[in-house]
C-alpha positions, -999 to +999 in steps of 0.1 A: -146-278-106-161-249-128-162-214-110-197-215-103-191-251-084-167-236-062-187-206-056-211-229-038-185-248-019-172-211-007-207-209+008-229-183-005-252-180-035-251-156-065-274-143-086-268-134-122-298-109-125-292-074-118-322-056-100-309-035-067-297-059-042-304-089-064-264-087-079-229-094-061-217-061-087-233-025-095-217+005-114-244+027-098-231+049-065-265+048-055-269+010-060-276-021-040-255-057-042-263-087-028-243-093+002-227-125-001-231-147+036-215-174+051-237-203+070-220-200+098-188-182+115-175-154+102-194-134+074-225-149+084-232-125+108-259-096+104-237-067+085-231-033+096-233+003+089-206+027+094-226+042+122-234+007+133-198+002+138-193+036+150-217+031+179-204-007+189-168+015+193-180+038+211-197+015+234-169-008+240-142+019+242-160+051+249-129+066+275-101+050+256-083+070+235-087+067+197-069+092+179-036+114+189-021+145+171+012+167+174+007+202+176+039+223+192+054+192+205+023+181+226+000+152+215-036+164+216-057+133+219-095+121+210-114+095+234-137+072+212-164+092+226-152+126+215-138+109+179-183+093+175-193+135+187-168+152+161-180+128+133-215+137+143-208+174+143-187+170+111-218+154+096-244+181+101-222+203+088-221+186+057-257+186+059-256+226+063-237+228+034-257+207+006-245+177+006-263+152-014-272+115-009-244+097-031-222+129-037-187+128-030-170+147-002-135+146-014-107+150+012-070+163+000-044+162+025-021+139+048-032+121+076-051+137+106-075+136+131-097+159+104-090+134+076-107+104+099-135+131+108-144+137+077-141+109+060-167+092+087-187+120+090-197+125+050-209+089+056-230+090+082-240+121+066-253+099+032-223+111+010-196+092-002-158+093+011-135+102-015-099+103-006-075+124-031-039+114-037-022+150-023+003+143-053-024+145-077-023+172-101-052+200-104-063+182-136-063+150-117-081+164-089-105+174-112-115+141-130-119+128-092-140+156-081-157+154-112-165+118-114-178+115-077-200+149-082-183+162-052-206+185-035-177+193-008-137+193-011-119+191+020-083+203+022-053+202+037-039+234+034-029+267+008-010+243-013-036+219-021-064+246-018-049+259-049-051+230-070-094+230-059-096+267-066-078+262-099-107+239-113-135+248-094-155+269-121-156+233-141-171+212-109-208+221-109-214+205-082-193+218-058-208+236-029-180+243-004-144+240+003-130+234+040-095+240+048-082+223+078-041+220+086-038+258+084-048+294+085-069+304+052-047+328+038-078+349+020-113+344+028-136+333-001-173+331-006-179+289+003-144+289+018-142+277+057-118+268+082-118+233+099-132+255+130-160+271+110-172+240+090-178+227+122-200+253+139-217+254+107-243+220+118-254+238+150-286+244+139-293+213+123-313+188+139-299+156+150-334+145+144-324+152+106-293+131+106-305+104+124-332+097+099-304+098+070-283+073+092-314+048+097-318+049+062-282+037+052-275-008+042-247-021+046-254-033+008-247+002-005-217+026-010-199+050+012-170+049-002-148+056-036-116+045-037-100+059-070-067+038-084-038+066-089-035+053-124-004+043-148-015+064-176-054+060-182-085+076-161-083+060-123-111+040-121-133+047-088-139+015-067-174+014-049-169+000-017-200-008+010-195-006+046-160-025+059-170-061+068-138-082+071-110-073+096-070-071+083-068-071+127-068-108+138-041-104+155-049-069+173-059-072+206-089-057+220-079-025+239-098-040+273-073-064+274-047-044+260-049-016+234-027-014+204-010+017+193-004+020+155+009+049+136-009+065+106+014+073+079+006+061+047-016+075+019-048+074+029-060+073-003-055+042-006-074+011+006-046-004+029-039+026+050-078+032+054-085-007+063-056-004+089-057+029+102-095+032+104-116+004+100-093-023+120-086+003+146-123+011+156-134-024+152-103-031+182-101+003+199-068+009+184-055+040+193-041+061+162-010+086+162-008+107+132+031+110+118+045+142+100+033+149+065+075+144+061+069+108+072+077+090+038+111+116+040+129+107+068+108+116+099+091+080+105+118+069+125+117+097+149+073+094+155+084+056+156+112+060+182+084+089+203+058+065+201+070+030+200+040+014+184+024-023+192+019-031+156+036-014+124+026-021+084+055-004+064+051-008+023+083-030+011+100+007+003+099+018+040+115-015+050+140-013+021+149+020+035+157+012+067+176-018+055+199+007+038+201+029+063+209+001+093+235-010+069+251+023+063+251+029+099+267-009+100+296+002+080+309+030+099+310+003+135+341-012+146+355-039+137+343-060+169+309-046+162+303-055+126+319-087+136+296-090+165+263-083+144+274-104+117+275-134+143+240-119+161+227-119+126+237-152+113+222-169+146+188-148+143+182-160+111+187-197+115+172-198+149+139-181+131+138-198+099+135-228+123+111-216+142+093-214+112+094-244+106+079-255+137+108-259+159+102-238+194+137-247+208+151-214+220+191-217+218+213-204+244+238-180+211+199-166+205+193-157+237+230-137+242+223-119+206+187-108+217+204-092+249+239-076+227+221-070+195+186-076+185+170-054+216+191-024+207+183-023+172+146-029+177+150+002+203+170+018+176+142+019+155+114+023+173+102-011+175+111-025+212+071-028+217+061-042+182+049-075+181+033-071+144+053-060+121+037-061+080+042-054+047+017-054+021+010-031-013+038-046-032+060-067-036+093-071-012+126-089-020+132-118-001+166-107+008+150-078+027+128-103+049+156-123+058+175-093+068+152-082+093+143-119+103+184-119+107+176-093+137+147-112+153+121-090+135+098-112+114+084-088+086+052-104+077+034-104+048-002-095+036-022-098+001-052-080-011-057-058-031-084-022-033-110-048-052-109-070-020-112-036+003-077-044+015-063-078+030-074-112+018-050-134+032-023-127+062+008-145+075+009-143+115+040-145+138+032-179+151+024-189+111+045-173+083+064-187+054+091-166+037+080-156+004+042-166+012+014-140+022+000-160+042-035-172+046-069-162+040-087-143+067-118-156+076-146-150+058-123-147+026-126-178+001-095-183-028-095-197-058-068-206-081-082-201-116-068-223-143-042-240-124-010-253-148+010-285-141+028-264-109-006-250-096-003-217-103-026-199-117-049-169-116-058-156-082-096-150-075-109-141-043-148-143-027-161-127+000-182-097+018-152-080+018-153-075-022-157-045-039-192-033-055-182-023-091-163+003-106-185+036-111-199+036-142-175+013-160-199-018-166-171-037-187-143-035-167-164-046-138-177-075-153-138-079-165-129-082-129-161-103-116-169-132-133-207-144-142-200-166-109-192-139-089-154-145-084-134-114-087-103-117-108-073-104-094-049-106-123-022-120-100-006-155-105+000-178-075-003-211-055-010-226-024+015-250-010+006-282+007+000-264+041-025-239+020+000-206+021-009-187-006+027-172-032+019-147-054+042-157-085+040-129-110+011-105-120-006-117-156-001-081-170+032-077-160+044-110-178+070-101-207+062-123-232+089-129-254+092-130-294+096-170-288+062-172-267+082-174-233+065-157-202+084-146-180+075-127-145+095-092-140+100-095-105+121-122-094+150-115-124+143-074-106+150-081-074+180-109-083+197-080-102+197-054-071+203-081-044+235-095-066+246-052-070+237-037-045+244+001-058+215-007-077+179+011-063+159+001-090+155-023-121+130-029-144+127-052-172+116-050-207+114-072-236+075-077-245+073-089-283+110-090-284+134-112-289+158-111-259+153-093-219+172-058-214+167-038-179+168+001-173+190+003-141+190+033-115+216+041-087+213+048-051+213+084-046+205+114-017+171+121-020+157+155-014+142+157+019+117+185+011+106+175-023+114+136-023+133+145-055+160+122-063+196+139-065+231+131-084+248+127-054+256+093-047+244+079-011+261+066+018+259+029+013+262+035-028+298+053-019+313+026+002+303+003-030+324+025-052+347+033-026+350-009-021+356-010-059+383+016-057+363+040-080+365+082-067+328+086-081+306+106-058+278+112-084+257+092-107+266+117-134+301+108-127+297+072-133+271+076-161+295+102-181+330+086-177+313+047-184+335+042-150+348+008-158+350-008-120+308+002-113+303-009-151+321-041-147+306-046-115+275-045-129+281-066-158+292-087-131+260-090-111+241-094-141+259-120-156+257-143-120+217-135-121+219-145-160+236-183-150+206-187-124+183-184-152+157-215-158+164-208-200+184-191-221+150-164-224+151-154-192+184-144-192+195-102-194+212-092-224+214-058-223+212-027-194+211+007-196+223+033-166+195+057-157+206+095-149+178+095-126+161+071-100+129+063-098+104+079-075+071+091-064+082+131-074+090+117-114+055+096-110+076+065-118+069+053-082+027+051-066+018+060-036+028+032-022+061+033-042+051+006-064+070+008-099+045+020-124+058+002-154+034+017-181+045+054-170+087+039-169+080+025-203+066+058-221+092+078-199+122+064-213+108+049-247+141+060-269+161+039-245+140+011-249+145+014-286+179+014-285+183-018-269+166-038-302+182-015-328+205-046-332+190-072-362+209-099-342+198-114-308+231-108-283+246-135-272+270-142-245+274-117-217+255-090-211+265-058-223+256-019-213+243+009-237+262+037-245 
């Protein structure tokens, strides 16, 4: 079947001409795309606006409440009807201050009621939403800013007011600044609080706005989402109005309303999809975490609020894997034996399930009552019938750990080309490994299928992005003259049509001897076979035999996210298990210590006999002084391992490994 077949068996028609709305792709922000539409079912509805959207909220839901804040211990919340009025407000004001059909209103800060506000309101008000990563430097704030022609910056507070005011002579466009999680320390000219932004509209008519907001398509853009980039210029995705749901499995808040928390970047696609789009399409209602969420406060908003559905990136989930087992290792005897029963049960019990089988055993039920409702309590989760992940890519070992404890983490695929989700695993059908299936009104295809079926991902759909600003190669790079976007990930469907990502086509080391081989699965062998390991990445591209940079587990700084040379909790009881007196990673790096080393060389070696060829196997491994993390930019957003960024970072040890004419052979051995 050629890509242009299967683009009419996905059911819509595309149109290789480029005149506005005549094309599935733009690079303009002001253009038009033809909306791909289904016959019949989902997609082939009439689209939306934002404000379209807005309104159908607002009528459903008008008294439930949609958005909830801590300030001084009290939650200060927003009905739907108050959240549609402060949009409206927010908008004129935006009016009021110049914005500009098309311009960006860039907003810099962590999740809040003002965020959402905003966000929605430069829409309705004809601008575009551009979120900023608030670990962007001034210089990348400025290529943002700059690249949207933001007529408006919208910050969080004095820290990331400075990064606008350091810049702000080289933005010509820039008409205003608004400041929103604090006091302005010192008043500038085109400087305003959150509370005088929004008196600013008074006097503008709604007569005004309204005419801007019957002018908007669902065809066009309202929003920029801007990659956070591995080493060149972010590209900005143009993304129309939000036209397929992540929230199949929410429930509509008349029948009963969901409660999510809002946590991570909303920079990014997933968060916005999730915390805005699904949740006013189902009357979700939204409490905002701590900015000192990602550092250790999660648990305590999850414990307060005790959500109904939660998506954690594979790092949160990994984190409180490593915390629950710390905790694990200071029980009693009777109690680790006790959980390790509980667990053992929970897992076979749901991998059948999975399977199909709905038998219920009577050892299930006893660890549900000892054992799997007290740790779901424990962390927050007692109410949570949806638990994701999503972003990147999670270990297998850390699936079956929760599954072990009756908590099915479940996975989702898309990517910020596909505005979010694309295919989703549910409770009552998941696979381990497999992220699920499409959504409706998504169509797959697997490009170039080998003997196996793998092959490269595409996806088709309403829910596809526009174009990348201004960049008319790479967006005809990523959609094809057929109108297939390209996702540059490598899976299959199995025989029940789950979709396994397999690898990512950029990613693949290709070997000296023409081998490709997928990073992630030797990765995540490595750290589940030593478990002192946080993270390990693998190199090799060009050469002639695999090596991997290694780092330890350490205490991260709770202020800065900064990791430390202390050692943590469950990385001591490894040593301490070895009969090593190491407390630092310093100590074990400078001293070579010869249990962790061996240990390691250990690990690696039982990973190396698992391997499919003799290329695939780890033949060398350095020791890290440092881990990996969002603070060193070796970590995204979402804490996704930037491997362009890892690779520059810590090039001379990369050398090292090949100085050697010879190919290694035998076991694998550590750098000194």
């Amino acid at each position: 079947m050629t890509m242009e077949e299967a683009a009419q068996v996905a059911g819509w028609v595309v149109h290789k001409s480029s005149p506005a709305g005549s094309s599935v792709w733009t690079t303009r922000r002001d253009g038009e795309v033809k909306l791909r539409m289904e016959e019949k079912g989902f997609g082939s509805e009439a689209p939306k606006t934002v404000h379209q959207l807005l309104q159908e909220s607002v009528g459903k839901y008008s008294d439930y409440y949609a958005l909830a804040s801590k300030n001084n211990g009290r939650w200060i919340k927003l009905t739907y009807k108050m959240y549609y009025d402060e949009c409206w407000k927010a908008a004129k004001s935006f009016l009021k201050l110049g914005l500009e059909r098309f311009h960006g209103v860039g907003i810099l800060g962590f999740n809040s009621a003002e965020w959402f506000i905003a966000d929605i309101g430069a829409i309705l008000a004809g601008g575009l939403a551009v979120g900023i990563y608030t670990t962007n430097s001034p210089e990348a704030c400025h290529y943002v800013a700059e690249n949207c022609s933001a007529n408006v910056i919208v910050v969080e507070n004095h820290k990331q007011l400075q990064k606008i005011l350091e810049i702000e002579d080289r933005l010509p466009h820039l008409k205003g600044i608004v400041q929103y999680g604090e006091e302005i320390k010192e008043k500038r000219p085109n400087l305003y609080s959150w509370k005088e932004f929004m008196e600013l509209g008074r006097d503008v008519p709604d007569s005004r706005l309204r005419g801007i907001v019957e002018s908007q398509k669902p065809n066009q853009c309202c929003t920029l989402i801007y990659t956070s980039g591995t080493g060149s210029c972010p590209r900005a995705e143009l993304s129309p109005c939000p036209s397929t749901s992540p929230g199949e499995e929410l429930h509509d808040a008349r029948d009963r309303q969901e409660e999510v928390i809002s946590y991570l970047p909303l920079s990014h696609i997933a968060a916005q999809m999730c915390d805005i789009w699904a949740a006013m399409s189902f009357g979700v209602q939204v409490y905002f975490a701590q900015p000192d969420a990602l550092k250790g406060s999660l648990v305590e908003t999850l414990r307060e609020v005790r959500p109904t559905a939660f998506l954690g990136v594979p790092r949160v989930w990994e984190k409180m894997e490593e915390k629950m087992k710390s905790v694990g290792m200071k029980a009693s005897a009777l109690r680790r034996r006790v959980a390790s029963w509980a667990k053992e049960v929970g897992l076979q019990t749901n991998l059948k399930r999975m399977n199909g089988c709905s038998e219920v055993p009577v050892n299930f039920r006893l660890a549900r009552q000892l054992v799997y409702r007290k740790v779901r309590k424990a962390l927050g989760l007692e109410r949570c019938t949806k638990c994701y992940t999503g972003a990147a890519p999670i270990t297998r070992e850390t699936l079956e750990f929760f599954l072990s404890l009756n908590i099915p983490v479940l996975e989702l695929y898309g990517m910020s080309e596909s505005s979010g989700p694309h295919t989703l695993s549910l409770p009552q059908a998941f696979k381990l490994g497999s992220c699920g299936k499409e959504l409706a009104g998504c169509r797959t295809l697997i490009h170039k299928p080998d003997r196996d079926g793998i092959g490269e991902i595409c996806f088709s759909g309403r829910h596809v992005f526009m174009g990348y600003l201004n960049m008319e190669d790479k967006t005809k790079e990523a959609i094809d003259e057929d109108g297939w976007l390209h996702s540059g990930d490598l899976g299959k469907h199995d025989k029940d049509g789950f979709l396994f990502i397999t690898g990512r086509i950029k990613e693949l080391i290709i070997t000296a001897g023409g081998e490709n081989i997928p990073p992630v699965p030797i990765e995540d062998a490595v750290k589940n076979a030593v478990p002192i390991i946080s993270n390990a990445m693998l190199v090799g591209d060009k050469a002639k035999f695999l090596s991997m940079l290694l780092t330890l587990k350490c205490v991260v700084d709770a202020e800065t996210g900064e990791p430390g040379d202390d050692l943590s909790p469950e990385a001591l009881e490894f040593c301490q298990k070895l009969g090593s007196k190491a407390t630092k990673v310093s100590e074990i790096i400078s001293s070579k210590d010869k249990a962790i080393y061996a240990a390691i060389q250990k690990g690696i070696s039982a990973v190396n006999e698992g391997a499919v060829s003799n290329a695939q196997r780890v033949q060398k491994w350095v020791l890290l002084e440092k881990d990996f993390s969002l603070f060193g930019g070796e970590l995204g957003p979402t804490m996704k391992l930037k491997r362009p960024v890892v690779a520059q970072k810590y090039r001379d040890q990369i050398a090292q490994f090949y100085t050697d004419i010879e190919t290694p052979s035998g076991e694998p051995s550590a750098r000194t």
